[in-house]
N, C-alpha and C positions, 0 to 999 in steps of 0.2 A: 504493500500500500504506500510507503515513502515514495517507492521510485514512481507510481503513478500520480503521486500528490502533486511531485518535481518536476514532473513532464507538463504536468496542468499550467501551476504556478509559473512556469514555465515560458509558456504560450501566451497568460495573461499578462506576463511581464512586458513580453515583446509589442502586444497589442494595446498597452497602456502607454508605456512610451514612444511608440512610433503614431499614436493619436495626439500624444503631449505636444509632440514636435512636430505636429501638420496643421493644427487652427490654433488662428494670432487670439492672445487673450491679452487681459492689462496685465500691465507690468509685477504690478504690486500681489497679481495671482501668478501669472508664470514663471516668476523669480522661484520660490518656493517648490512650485510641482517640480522645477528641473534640477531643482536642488535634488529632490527625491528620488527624479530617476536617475541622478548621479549617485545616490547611495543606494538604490536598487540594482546598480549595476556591481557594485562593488559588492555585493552581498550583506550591507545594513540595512535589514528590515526593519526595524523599531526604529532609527533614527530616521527614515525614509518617511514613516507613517507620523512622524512627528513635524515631519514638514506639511506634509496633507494636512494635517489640521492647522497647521498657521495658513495654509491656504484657504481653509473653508473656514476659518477666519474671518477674513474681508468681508466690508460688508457690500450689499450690493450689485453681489453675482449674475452673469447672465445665465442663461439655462444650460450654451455652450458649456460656459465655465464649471458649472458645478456637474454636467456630463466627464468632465475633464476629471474632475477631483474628483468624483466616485469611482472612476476606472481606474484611478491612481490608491486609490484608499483600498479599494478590492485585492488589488497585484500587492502590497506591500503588506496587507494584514494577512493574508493567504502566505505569504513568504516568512511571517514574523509569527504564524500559526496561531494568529488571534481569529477563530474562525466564524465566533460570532459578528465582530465589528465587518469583517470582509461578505456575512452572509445578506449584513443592512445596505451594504453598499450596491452589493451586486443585485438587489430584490430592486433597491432605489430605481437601479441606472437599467435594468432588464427594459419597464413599459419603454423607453425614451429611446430604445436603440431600436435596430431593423435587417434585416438579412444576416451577412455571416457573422456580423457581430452581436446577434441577438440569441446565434447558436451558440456561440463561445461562450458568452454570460451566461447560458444558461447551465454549460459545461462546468461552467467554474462556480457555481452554485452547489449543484450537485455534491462535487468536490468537496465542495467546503462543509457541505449536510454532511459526510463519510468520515469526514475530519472530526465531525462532532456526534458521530455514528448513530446521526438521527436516522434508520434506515427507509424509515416508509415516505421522508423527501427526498431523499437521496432520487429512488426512483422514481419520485413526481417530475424531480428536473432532469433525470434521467429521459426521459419520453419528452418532454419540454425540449431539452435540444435535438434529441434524431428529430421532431415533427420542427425544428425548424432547420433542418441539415444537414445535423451534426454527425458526423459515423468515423469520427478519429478512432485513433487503434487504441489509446489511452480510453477514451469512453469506453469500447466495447469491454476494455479488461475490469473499468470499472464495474460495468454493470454486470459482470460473471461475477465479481468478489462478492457484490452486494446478493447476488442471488444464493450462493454458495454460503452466506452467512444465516442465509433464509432456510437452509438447504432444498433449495426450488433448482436440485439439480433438473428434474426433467426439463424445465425451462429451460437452461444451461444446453441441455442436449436437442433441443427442438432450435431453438436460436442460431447455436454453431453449426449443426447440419446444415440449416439453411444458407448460411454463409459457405459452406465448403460446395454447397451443391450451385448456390448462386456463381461462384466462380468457377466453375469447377462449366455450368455453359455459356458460361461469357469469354470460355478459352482461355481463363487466365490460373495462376496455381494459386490454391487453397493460401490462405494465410498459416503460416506454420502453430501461431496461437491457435487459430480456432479450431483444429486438425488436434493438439494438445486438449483442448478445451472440451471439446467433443467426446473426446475419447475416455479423459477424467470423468467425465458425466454418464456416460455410458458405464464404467465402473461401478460408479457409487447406484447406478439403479438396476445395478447385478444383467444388464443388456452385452454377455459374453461375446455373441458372434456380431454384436454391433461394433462393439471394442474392435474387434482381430481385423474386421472390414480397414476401421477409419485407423487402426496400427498399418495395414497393408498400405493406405495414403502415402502415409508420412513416409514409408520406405520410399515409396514411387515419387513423392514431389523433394524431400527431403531423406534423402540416404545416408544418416548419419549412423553412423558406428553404435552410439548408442541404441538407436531405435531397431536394429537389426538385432543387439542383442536381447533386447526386450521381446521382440516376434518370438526370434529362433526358441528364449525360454520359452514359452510359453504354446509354442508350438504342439511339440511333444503331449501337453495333456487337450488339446483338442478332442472331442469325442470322433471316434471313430479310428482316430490315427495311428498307423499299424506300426509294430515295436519293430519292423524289417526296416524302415530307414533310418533309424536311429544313427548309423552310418552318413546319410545322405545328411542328416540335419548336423552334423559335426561338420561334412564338408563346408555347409555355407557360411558356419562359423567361423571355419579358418579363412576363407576365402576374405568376409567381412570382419576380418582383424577381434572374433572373439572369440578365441581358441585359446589359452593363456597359462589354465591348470594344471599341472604334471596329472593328476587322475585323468583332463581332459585325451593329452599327447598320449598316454598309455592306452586308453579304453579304444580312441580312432583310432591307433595302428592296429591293435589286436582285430579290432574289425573289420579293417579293409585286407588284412591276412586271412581270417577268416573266411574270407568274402571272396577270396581269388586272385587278390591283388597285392600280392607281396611288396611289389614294386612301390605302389603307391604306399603300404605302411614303412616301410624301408624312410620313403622320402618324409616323413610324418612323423618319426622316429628324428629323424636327422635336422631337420626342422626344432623339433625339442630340446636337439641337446643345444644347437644354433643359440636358442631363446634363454639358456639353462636352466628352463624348467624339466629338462634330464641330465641327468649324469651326474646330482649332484647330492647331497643328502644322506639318510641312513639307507636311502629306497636306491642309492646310485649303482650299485651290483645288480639289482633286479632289471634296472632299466639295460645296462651292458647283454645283459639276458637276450633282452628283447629285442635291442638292434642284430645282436649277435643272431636270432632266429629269422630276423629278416631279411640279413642279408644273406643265408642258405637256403631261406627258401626263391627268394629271389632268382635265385644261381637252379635251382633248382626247375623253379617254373620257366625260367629261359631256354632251359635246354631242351624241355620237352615241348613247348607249345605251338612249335610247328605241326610237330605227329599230334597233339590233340585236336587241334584245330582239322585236320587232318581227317580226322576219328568226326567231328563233329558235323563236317561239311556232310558223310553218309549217309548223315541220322535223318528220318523222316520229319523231324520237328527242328527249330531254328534255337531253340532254348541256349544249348552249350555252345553257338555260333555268338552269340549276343555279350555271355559271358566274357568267352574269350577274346570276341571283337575290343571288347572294351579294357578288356586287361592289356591289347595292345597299344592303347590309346594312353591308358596307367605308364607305359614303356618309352615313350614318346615317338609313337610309332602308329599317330593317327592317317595316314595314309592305308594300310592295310587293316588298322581297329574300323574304321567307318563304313567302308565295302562290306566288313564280316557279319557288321551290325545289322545294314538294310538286307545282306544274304538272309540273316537269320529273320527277318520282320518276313520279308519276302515268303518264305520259305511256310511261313507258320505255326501251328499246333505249337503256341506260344502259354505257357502256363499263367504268364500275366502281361497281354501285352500294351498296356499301360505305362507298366515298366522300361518297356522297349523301348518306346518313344525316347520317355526322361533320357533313359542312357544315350540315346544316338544326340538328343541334344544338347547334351552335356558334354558328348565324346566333340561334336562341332566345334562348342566352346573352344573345349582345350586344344582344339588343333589351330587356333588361333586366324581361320580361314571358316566364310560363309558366317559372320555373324547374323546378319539377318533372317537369312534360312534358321539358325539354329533358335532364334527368339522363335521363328514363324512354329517350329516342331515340338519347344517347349511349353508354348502355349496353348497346343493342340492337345497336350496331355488330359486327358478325362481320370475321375474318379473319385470316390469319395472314401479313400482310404490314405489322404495323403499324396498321393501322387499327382494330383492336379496342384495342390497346393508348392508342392516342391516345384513345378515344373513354371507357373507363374513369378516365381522366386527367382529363379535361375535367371527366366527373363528378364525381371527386376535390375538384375545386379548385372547382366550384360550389359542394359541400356546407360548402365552408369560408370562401368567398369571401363568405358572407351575401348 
C-alpha cells in the first residue's frame, strides 16, 4: 500500500505544480504556493502545507486562486500523510474541476479514504474516477487491495479476467498484474483448473523462471496426471533453469536410464556435478555410483543399438522404433532418431500414441532444425493424461527459447 500511496501522491504532485505554474494569480498568493512547490519538490511536506495556508490566507481570492490552493493543499497533505486535511481539499476542489482532472481528484480521494482505511469510500471514489476515466494501473491495484480487505475475492477474479480477456482481443498482452491478480483470486475461491489456465498465461505472455517453477510444481498433482512422465516434467524443469536439488539430478538421471536413455542420464549426471549439487557431501560416493553406471551403460546401449533398432524395424508395431528413435536423438544423433520416430508413428499398433507425437516433437526441438513444424506437432498432442498438457509446454518454451 506505501508504494501505491507514492505512485498517487505522486501524480498529484506533478499535476499541482504544473497547474501552479500555468494561470497568472497575485503576487501576494503565488509567492507562497511556489514556495510550496519548491519544498514539495525537495521532499518537505509539512513545510510545503504550511505555505498553502499563508496562501489561503489572503484575503480576497479569486475562484482560480483558491482552485490553485486546494490542489496544492491536497498534493502536500497527501505527501505529509495528513489525510484528513488532503480529503477536505480534494472533496473542495473535485465539483470545480472537469475531464482528466476530475478523474485524478477523484483518484487521489480514494487514496486518501485507504490512507484512512475508510473502506466503503475508498470504493465510492473508486467508481467516481473509472466513471470519469480513470483506469491507471495504480487505481486498479488499488481497488484489488480494497477488495481483498473485503475478501470480495470473486470480485477480484471477475474484474481481472475481464481485463486479461479485454486484452487478451484487442491483441494486446495481459497486464502481468492482472494475470497475478486473477490467479491469487482464483486461489483463494478454491477455482483449481481456473488457477492452472491463467498460470499457463503468464508462462505464454511472461516466461519467467519463477512462474514455470510454480506450473511445473504443481503440475504433477493435477487430476488425472499419469506418474509415466514424471521424467518428462523434470525435463522442462531443467530446460526452465528449475532443476537445482541433488535429490532432483539423482531421481532424472535414474529415470531417463530407466527409461532407455543412458545417454541423456549420463548428460544429467554430469550437469550435476557441473552445478555441484553432485559429487559432493556425505551422498558424494553414491553419486560417483551413478555417473559410474551411466557411463557403462551408455557404452553399452551404443554398441548395440544399431542391431536393436534393427530387431525393431521387423516388429509389426512401431512401439521399440519410437523408443529407440528417440534414444538416438538423446545421442545427438537426430538425423537418424526422427526418421525412426515417424517409421515407428507410421508403422503403428502404437500402445500410446499420444506419446509418439510428444516424442517426435521434442526429438525436432532438440535437433535444433524445423522449429515451427515441431510447435505445429507438439500442439497437436491430445489427451487427458498429461500429455497434451506437456506437449503445449514444450510449445510454450520453444516460442521463447528462440
Amino acid at each position: 500500500m506505501k508504494t501505491l500511496h507514492a505512485l498517487a501522491a505522486a501524480a498529484v504532485l506533478a499535476c499541482a505544480l504544473g497547474s501552479a505554474q500555468a494561470q497568472a494569480v497575485r503576487p501576494e498568493v503565488g509567492k507562497p504556493l511556489q514556495q510550496a512547490s519548491d519544498l514539495l519538490r525537495a521532499g518537505k511536506a509539512k513545510e510545503a502545507l504550511a505555505k498553502v495556508r499563508e496562501a489561503d490566507a489572503i484575503g480576497g481570492k479569486t475562484g482560480a486562486e483558491q482552485i490553485m490552493i486546494d490542489r496544492m493543499r491536497g498534493a502536500a497533505a497527501q505527501r505529509a500523510g495528513e489525510s484528513g486535511t488532503a480529503i477536505q481539499a480534494f472533496e473542495s476542489l473535485f465539483p470545480r474541476v472537469s475531464g482528466a482532472e476530475a478523474a485524478q481528484v477523484a483518484e487521489q480521494l480514494a487514496f486518501a479514504y485507504s490512507q484512512a482505511k475508510d473502506w466503503p469510500r475508498t470504493s465510492q471514489w473508486i467508481q467516481k474516477a473509472q466513471a470519469a476515466g480513470s483506469h491507471s494501473a495504480q487505481l486498479k491495484q488499488l481497488q484489488a487491495y480494497v477488495q481483498g480487505q473485503s475478501g470480495d475475492y470473486g470480485a477480484i477474479a471477475r474484474e481481472s479476467a475481464a481485463a486479461v480477456s479485454a486484452a487478451e482481443q484487442g491483441g494486446r498482452r495481459p497486464d502481468e498484474g492482472d494475470l497475478l491478480r486473477l490467479a491469487d483470486a482464483q486461489a483463494r475461491t478454491n477455482n483449481s483448473a481456473g488457477q492452472t489456465a491463467t498460470l499457463e498465461k503468464l508462462l505464454a505472455y511472461y516466461p519467467k523462471k519463477e512462474y514455470w517453477g510454480i506450473f511445473l510444481g504443481r503440475l504433477p498433482r493435477k487430476s488425472g496426471f499419469s506418474d509415466r512422465f514424471a521424467l518428462d516434467v523434470m525435463r522442462l524443469k531443467l530446460a526452465t533453469g528449475n532443476l537445482s536439488k541433488t535429490d532432483d539430478f539423482m531421481e532424472m538421471a535414474q529415470l531417463a536410464i530407466q527409461a532407455g536413455y543412458p545417454t541423456e542420464g549420463k548428460a544429467i549426471v554430469d550437469k550435476g556435478f557441473a552445478a555441484g549439487a553432485l559429487g559432493t557431501g556425505p551422498e558424494a560416493d553414491r553419486h560417483k555410483r551413478l555417473r559410474d553406471l551411466a557411463v557403462q551403460r551408455e557404452a553399452d546401449a551404443k554398441a548395440s543399438i544399431e542391431q536393436r533398432a534393427t530387431e525393431a524395424a521387423a516388429l509389426k508395431d512401431g512401439n521399440d522404433l519410437i523408443t529407440l528413435g528417440y534414444a538416438y536423438v538423446t545421442m545427438g544423433q537426430a538425423d537418424k532418431g526422427i526418421p525412426m520416430i515417424e517409421q515407428g508413428i507410421a508403422k503403428g499398433g502404437l500402445k500410446r500414441p499420444e506419446d509418439a507425437k510428444l516424442r517426435l516433437g521434442m526429438a525436432m526441438l532438440q535437433s535444433g532444425k524445423g522449429k515451427a513444424k515441431a510447435v505445429q506437432t507438439l500442439r497437436s498432442v491430445q489427451g487427458n493424461d498429461g500429455s497434451s498438457d506437456l506437449g503445449r509446454l514444450w510449445a510454450l518454451y520453444a516460442n521463447h527459447a528462440g
